[in-house]
N, C-alpha and C positions, 0 to 999 in steps of 0.2 A: 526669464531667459528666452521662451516661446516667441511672447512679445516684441524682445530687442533684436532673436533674429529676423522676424518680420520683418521690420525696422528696415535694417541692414538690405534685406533682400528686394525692399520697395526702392531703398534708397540707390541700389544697384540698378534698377531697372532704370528707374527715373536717369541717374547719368549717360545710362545705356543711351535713351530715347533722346540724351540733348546734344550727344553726341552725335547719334546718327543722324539728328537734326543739319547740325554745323556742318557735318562731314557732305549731306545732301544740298545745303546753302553754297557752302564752298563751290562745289561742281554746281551746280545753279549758275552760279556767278562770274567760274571760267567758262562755260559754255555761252553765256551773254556776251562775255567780252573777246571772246570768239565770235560770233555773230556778228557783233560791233565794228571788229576790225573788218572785218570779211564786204560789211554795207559802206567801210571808209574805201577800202582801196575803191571802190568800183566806181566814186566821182572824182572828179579833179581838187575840189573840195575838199573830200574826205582825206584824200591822199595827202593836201597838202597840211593837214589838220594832223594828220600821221608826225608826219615831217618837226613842225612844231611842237607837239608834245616830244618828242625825242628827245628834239634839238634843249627842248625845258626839262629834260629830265638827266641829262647829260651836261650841260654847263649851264645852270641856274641863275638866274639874272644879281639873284644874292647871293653868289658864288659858290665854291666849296668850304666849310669850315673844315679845319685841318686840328688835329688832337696836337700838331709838334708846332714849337715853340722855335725860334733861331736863337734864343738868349743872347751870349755876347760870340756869337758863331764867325757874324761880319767885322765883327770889332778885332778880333782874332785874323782873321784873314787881313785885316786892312795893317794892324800890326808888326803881320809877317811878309807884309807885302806884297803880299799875293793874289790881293785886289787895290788896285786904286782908286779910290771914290772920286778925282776928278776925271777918270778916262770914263768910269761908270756915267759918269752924269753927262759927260759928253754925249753918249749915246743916246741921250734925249735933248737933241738940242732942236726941236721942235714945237709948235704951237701944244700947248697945256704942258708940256718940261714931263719933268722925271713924277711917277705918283706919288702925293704927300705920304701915303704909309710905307712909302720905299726909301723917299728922302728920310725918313727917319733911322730907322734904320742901317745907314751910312755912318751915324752920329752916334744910337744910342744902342746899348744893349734892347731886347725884349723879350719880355717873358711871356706873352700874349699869341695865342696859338696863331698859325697862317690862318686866314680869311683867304685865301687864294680865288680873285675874281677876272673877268673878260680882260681889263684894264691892269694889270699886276701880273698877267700869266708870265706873259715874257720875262718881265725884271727877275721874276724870281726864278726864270731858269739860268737867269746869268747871278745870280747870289748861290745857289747852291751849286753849279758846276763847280767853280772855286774849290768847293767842300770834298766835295767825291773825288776830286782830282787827286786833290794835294792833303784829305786827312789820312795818317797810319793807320793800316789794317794789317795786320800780320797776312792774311789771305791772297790781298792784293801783290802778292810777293810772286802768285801765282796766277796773277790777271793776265786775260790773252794779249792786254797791250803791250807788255811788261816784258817786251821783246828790244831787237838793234833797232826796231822801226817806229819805236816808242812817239820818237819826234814826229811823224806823221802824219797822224791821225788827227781827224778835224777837234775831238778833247782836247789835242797839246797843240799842233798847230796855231789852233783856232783860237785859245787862249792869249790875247795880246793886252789884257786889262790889268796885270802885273806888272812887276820892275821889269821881270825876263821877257824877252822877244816871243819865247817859246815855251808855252806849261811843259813842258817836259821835264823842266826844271825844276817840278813841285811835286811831280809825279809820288803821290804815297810816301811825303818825306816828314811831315808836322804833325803834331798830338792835338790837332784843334778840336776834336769830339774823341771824349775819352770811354771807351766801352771794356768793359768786362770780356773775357773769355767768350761765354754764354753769351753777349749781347752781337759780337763779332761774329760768331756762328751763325745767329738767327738774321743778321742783318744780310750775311753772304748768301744764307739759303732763298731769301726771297728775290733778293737781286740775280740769284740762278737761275729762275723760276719763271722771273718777267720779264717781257717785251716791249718793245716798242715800235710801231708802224712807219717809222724811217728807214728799217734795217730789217732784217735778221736775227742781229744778234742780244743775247741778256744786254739785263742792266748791269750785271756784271762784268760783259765786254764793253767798257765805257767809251765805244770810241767815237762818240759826238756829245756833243754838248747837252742832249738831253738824256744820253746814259750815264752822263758823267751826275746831274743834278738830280738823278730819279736814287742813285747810289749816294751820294751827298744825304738825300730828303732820308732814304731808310734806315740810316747811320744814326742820322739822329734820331728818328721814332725810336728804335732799338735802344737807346741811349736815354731815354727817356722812359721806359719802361712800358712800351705797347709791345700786343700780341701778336701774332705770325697775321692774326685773321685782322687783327689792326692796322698791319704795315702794308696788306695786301690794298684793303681798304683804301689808305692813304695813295698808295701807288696809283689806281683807279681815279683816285679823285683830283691827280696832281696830272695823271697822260689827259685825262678827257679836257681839260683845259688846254691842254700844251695839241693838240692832237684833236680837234673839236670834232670835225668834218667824217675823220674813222669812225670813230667813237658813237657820234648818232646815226651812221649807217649801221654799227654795231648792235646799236641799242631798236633800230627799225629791225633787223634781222629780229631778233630775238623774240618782237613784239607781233612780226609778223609769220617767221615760218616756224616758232618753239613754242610760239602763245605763252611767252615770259614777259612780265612786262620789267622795267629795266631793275627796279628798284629789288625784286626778286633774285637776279642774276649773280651770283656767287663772285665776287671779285678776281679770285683764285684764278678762275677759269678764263673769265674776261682778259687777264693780265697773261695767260699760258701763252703758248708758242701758238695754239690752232688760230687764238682768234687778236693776237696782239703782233706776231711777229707778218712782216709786210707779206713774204710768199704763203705762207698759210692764209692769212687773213683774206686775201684775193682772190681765190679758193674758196672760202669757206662762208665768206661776208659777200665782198662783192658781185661775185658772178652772180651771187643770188638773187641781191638787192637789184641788178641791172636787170632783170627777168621782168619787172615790173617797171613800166612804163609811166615818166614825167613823174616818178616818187622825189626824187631830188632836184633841188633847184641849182642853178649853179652856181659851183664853189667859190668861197674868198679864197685868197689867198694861203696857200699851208704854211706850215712851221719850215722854218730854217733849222738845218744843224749849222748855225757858229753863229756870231757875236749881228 
């Protein structure tokens, strides 16, 4: 018994020691990459070496892989005709046309999670507005669109890819993603929750086209059985495509005055009203990032709310 407490009390120490180890590694390691940043800003080089990793750590050359599936989501839409796949394809009637995994999709169900990349951001915020617009929530009974002025809003206005002239007319009327009680809840609470850098308002206030598709996208995750900490996730990884240019000033903030680097960054928070919704964000990202001099190069083009 002597013996085995020994034992015990070496083997105590010993985790003690690899502990304190890691715990002193750890801080080792954020105080170097403190330093690091600190020796980038101060060349034009480094700064722009900043910029880069961001920009790769925020929309990845091999895209977002996405946990939710569209199964037969557009097949269902195109159905109830509340997408038309030849107005859709119109909208690429340009040199290289519509993306092959988009044109698929028009045609077949899939059960193959989004690959969400630089080339497919867009398409897929006009495949999933449809979704948010026009699938039943019992909740959306109580969306702030859900007023006389319904017709509107660039979601229903903007909407011309259906039979109707005007989504208004689809507004939360179809069963095309069918959720449980509990799936509805948890889809609403995060769409409460999140932001987007066109506006102000949640993705619960659907009123452009990419609140309409980020509420669309959570419907399904929820519908499919992801976590709150999943849907958040998702949401993150669906704006930072749609929304590039925020998003890696986002991701420079964090890297630069929180000494977070992005991949650490709790979704939750990222997707909240301080650093998602446009007057917070400007405040709290911008003014800061504008403090430092030729960190950003100049922007493409931003995202559009409508078609």
């Amino acid at each position: 018994m002597h013996g085995m407490s020994l034992d015990r009390r070496r083997f105590g120490i010993a985790l003690t020691v690899v502990a304190g180890a890691s715990i002193v590694g750890w801080g080792w390691l954020k105080l170097a990459s403190q330093h690091r940043t600190a020796e980038m800003l101060a060349t034009p080089e480094g700064r722009r070496a900043l910029f880069d990793q961001a920009e790769a750590d925020v929309r990845p050359k091999e895209g977002f892989q996405s946990r939710i599936a569209l199964k037969d989501t557009v097949s269902r839409l195109i159905e109830e005709r509340v997408l038309d796949p030849r107005k859709f394809i119109s909208l690429y009637d340009r040199p290289g046309g519509i993306p092959p995994a988009v044109r698929y999709l028009l045609k077949w169900p899939s059960h193959n999670p989004i690959l969400l990349t630089a080339e497919t951001a867009t398409a897929y915020v006009n495949l999933l507005w449809p979704l948010g617009l026009a699938n039943r929530m019992t909740t959306n009974e109580q969306s702030p669109i859900n007023t006389v002025s319904l017709p509107n809003f660039a979601s229903t206005a903007g909407w011309w890819l259906g039979a109707e002239a005007n989504g208004a007319a689809y507004f939360n009327k179809l069963p095309i993603v069918a959720l449980t009680p509990e799936q509805e809840a948890l889809a609403t609470r995060v769409a409460k929750t999140t932001f987007r850098p066109c506006c102000n308002n949640s993705t619960f206030y659907q009123d452009c086209n990419h609140g309409s598709a980020l509420l669309g996208l959570l419907e399904l995750g929820a519908s499919q059985g992801l976590t709150e900490d999943e849907l958040y996730r998702e949401a993150l990884g669906f704006n930072s495509f749609w929304f590039p240019d925020t998003y890696v000033k986002t991701a420079l903030y964090f890297r630069i005055f929180e000494r977070r680097d992005w991949r650490d960054v709790d979704p939750k928070l990222v997707m909240g009203h301080d650093f998602s919704a446009i007057g917070p964000w400007r405040r709290n990202v911008e003014a800061r990032i504008k403090t430092i001099p030729d960190l950003i190069p100049e922007p493409a083009a931003g995202a559009k709310c409508g078609v």
